[in-house]
Every structure is written in C-alpha cells, then in structure tokens.
C-alpha positions in Angstrom: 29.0 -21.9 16.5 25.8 -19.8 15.6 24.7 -20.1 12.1 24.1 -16.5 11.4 20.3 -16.4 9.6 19.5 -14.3 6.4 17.1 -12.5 9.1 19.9 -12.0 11.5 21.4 -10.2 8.5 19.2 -8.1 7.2 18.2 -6.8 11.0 22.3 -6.0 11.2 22.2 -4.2 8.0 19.1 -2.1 8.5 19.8 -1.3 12.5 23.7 -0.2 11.5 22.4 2.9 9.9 19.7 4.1 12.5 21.1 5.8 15.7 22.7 3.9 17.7 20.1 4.4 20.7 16.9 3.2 18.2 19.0 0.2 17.5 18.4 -2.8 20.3 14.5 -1.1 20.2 14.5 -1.8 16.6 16.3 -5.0 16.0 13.9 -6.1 18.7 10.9 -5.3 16.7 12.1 -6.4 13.5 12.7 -9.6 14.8 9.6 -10.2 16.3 7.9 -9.1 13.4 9.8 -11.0 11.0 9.7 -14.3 13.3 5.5 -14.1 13.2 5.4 -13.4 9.5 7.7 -16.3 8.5 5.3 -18.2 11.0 2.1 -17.3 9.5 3.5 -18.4 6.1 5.1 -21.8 7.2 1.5 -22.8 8.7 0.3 -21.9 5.5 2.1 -24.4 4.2 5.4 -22.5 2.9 8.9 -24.0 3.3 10.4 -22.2 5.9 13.8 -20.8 4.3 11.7 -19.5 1.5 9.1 -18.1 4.0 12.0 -16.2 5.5 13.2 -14.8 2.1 9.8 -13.9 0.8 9.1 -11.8 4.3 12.5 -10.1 4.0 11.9 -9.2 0.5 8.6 -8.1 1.1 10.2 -5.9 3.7 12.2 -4.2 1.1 15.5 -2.9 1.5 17.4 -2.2 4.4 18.7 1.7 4.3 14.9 2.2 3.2 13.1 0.4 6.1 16.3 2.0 8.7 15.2 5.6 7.2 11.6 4.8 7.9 12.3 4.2 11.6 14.9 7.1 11.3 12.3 9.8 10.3 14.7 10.9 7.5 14.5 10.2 3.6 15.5 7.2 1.7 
C-alpha cells in the first residue's frame, strides 16, 4: 500500500476546487515544484519531513493557492 504524503494531500485538496480540466496540469506542477523546494532545503541541511511541511506552509493554503490558478478570488 502507498503511504499517502502530506504533499499528496495538500495537491488533492488544492486541485479538488480548480476545474476539473486545470487539475492533472496543476497537480503536475505543484508537485514538481514542491518536490525541488523540499530538495533545495534537505541539501541545505533540513530534515526532510520538516522540509516538506515548511514548503507546504510556505505555500499557504489550499482554496487560496487553487483560486490563484483559478483566476477567481480567495
């Protein structure tokens, strides 16, 4: 079984309220994004699972980010 990620959560809850066409485009991004972020911070010397938390909050909230890509207020 999969151990489902806090990443792979927070992409699921910010791509569920975009249209469904923008979502695999966008859960793409974010994932790449998100993947070289907590990268850059673990070769800085970060622990990993606390690299991933502290890209994710940076990121902000979900609906917010999902209304970004959306073109529609938060």
């Amino acid at each position: 079984m999969t151990e489902v990620t806090l990443t792979d959560r927070y992409i699921d809850a910010t791509v569920r309220s975009v249209p469904e066409r923008q979502r695999a485009a966008l859960s793409a991004e974010l994932r790449s994004s998100i993947a070289d972020q907590i990268e850059a911070r673990v070769e800085g010397g970060a622990d990993p699972a606390e690299a991933e938390r502290a890209v994710l909050t940076a990121l902000g909230a979900p609906d917010r980010l999902a209304a970004e890509y959306a073109d529609r207020p938060a």
